[in-house]
C-alpha positions as CSV (number, residue, x, y, z in Angstrom):
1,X,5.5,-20.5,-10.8
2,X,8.7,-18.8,-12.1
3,X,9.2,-16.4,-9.1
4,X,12.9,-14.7,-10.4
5,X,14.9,-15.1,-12.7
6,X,18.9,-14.5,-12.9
7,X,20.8,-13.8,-16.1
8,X,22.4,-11.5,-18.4
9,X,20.6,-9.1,-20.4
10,X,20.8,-10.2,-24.4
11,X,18.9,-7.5,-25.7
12,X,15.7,-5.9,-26.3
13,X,12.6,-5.4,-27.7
14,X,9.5,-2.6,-27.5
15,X,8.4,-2.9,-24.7
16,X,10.7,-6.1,-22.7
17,X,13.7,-7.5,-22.6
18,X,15.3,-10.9,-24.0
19,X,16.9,-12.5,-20.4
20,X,19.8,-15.2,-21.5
21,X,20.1,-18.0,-18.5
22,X,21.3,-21.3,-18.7
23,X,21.7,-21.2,-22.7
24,X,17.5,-19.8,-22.5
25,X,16.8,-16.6,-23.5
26,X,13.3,-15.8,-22.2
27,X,11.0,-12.2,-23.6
28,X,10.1,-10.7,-20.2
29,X,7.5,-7.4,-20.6
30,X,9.2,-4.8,-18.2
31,X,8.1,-1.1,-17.7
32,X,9.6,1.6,-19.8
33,X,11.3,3.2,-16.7
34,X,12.8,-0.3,-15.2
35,X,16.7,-0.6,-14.4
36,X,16.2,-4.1,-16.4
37,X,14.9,-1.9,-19.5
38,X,17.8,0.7,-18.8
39,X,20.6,-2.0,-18.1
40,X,23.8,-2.7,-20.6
41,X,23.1,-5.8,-22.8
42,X,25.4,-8.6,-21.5
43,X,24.7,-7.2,-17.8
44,X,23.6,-9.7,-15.3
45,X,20.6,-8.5,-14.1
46,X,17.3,-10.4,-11.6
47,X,13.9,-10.1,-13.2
48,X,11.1,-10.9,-10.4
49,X,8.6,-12.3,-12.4
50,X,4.9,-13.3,-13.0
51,X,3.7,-15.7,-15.5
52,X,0.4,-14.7,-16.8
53,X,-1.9,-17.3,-18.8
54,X,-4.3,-16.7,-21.5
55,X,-6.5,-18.5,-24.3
56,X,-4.4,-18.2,-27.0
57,X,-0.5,-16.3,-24.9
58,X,1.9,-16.9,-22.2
59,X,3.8,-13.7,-21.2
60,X,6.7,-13.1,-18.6
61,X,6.2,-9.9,-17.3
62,X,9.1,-8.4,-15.2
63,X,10.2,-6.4,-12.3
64,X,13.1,-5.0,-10.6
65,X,12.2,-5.6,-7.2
66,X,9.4,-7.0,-5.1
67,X,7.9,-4.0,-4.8
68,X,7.3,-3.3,-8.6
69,X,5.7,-6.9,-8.8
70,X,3.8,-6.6,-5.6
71,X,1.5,-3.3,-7.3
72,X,1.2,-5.2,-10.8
73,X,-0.2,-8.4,-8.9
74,X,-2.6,-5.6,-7.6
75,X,-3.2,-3.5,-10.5
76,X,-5.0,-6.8,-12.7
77,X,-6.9,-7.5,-9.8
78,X,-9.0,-4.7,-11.1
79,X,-11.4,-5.3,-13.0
80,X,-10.9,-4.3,-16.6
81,X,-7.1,-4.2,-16.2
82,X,-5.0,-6.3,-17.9
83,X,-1.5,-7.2,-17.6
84,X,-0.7,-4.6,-20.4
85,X,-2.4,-1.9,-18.6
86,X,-0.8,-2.4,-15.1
87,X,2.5,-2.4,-17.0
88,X,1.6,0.7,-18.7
89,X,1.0,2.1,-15.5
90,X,3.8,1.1,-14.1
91,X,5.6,2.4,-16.9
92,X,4.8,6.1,-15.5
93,X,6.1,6.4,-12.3
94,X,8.2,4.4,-9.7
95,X,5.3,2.2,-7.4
96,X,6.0,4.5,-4.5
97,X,5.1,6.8,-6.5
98,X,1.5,5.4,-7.9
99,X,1.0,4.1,-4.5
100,X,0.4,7.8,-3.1
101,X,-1.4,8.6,-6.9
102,X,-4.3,5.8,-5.7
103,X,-4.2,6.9,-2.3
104,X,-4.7,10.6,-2.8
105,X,-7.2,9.6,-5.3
106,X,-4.8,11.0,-8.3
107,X,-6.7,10.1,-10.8
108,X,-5.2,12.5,-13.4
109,X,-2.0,10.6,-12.4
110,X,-3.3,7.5,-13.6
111,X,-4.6,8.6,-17.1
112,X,-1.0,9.7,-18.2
113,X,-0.7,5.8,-18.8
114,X,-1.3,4.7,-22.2
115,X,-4.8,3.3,-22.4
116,X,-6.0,3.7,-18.9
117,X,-9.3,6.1,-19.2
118,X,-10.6,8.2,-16.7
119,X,-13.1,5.6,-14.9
120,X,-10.4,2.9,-15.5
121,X,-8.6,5.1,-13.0
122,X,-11.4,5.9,-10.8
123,X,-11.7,2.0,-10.7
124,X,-8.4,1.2,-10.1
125,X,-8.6,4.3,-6.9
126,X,-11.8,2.7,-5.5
127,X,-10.6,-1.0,-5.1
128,X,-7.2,-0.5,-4.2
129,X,-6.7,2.6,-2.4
130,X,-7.8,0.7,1.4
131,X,-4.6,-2.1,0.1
132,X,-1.7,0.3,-0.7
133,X,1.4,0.0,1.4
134,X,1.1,3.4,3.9
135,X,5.0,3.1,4.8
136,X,5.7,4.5,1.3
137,X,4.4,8.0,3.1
138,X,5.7,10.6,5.2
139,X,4.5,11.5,8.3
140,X,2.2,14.6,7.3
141,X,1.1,12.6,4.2
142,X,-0.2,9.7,6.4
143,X,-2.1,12.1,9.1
144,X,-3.8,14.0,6.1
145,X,-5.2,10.6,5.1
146,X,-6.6,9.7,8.2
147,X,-8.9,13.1,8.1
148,X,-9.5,13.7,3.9
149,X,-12.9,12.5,2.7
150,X,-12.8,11.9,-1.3
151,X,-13.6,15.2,-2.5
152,X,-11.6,16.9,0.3
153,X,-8.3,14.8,-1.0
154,X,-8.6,15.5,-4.4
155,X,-9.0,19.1,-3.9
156,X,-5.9,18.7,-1.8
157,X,-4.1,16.6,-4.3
158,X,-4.9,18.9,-6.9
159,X,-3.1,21.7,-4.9
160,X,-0.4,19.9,-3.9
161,X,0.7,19.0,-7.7
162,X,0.1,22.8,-9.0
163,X,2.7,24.1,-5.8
164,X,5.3,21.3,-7.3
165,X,4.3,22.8,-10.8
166,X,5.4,26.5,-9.5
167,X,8.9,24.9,-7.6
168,X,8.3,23.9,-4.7
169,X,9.5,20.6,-2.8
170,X,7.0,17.9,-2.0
171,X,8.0,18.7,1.3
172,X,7.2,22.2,1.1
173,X,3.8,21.9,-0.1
174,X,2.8,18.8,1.7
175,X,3.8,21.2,5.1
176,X,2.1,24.1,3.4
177,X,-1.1,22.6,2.8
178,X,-1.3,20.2,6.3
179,X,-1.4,23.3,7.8
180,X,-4.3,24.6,6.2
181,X,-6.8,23.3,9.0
182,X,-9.8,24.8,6.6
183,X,-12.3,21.9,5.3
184,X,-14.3,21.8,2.0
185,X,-11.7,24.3,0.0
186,X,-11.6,24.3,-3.6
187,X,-8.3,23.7,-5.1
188,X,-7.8,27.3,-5.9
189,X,-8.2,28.5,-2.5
190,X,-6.5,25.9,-1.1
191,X,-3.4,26.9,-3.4
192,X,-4.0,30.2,-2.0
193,X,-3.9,29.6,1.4
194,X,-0.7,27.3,0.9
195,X,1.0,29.9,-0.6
196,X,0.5,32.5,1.9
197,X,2.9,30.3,4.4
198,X,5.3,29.7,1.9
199,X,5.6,33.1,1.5
């Protein structure tokens, strides 16, 4: 198994790059927002990689660091998505970033990804959201998990991405809404209350 590889970017295609090393230049599938995707051609850059097999393809797909590779070796796990899909979703946000989407039970987060549906995304919450990697959260973020049932957290979540819609920090409104002790809120009131210790 091809776990990195070192070269020099030789160009690109939708969707990859073309990786020149040792006089081979291999097509490695990278998310739109990677540094490899974003990198000057003839720039050495270090693809961390994973070979996946199928019937009638065999695909490089590519990551800037461990981290990136570690959620798309999680991501197909799930059943019904593919390596295209987890790239997709990858393709969104930074993995710290779609770690706390699956955690909170962001669902909406998820479908922003070309071709992942709503219970793809519900899917991909419920298997993985016990596996993510909790040192990607603050503090507050972490001790609201430990008390949030489902519903409560996507009430929550909902909230918490309509305070960063008006301007506030994700600091802001995660410390706005931890200290709303209240359980079984709708969104709306929880955005109420939030807002009243902004204030």
């Amino acid at each position: 198994m091809i776990q990195y590889i070192k070269g020099v970017l030789g160009g690109r295609f939708p969707g990859g790059i073309l990786l020149e090393t040792n006089g081979i230049g291999y097509m490695v599938h990278v998310p739109d927002n990677s540094s490899l995707y974003l990198a000057e051609e003839g720039q050495a850059v270090k693809a961390f990689t994973r070979m996946i097999f199928r019937e009638d393809d065999v695909s490089l797909f590519g990551f800037s660091d461990q981290e990136g590779l570690h959620l798309f070796d999680q991501l197909i796990t799930v059943n019904g998505v593919g390596a295209k899909a987890a790239l997709s979703i990858l393709s969104i946000l930074p993995p710290g970033e779609i770690q706390r989407a699956i955690v909170f039970q962001d669902v909406s987060m998820l479908t922003r990804a070309n071709g992942i549906g709503k219970k793809t995304a519900e899917r991909i919450v419920l298997e993985l959201k016990d596996k993510m990697n909790k040192t990607v959260f603050s503090e507050e973020e972490s001790s609201a998990l430990k008390t949030e049932t489902f519903s409560e957290a996507n009430q929550r979540t909902e909230a918490l991405h309509a305070l960063l819609v008006l301007g506030y920090t994700r600091s802001e409104a995660i410390h706005s809404l931890s200290a709303v002790t209240e359980e079984g809120l709708t969104c709306e009131e929880y955005i109420k209350k939030a807002l009243s210790g902004l204030l």
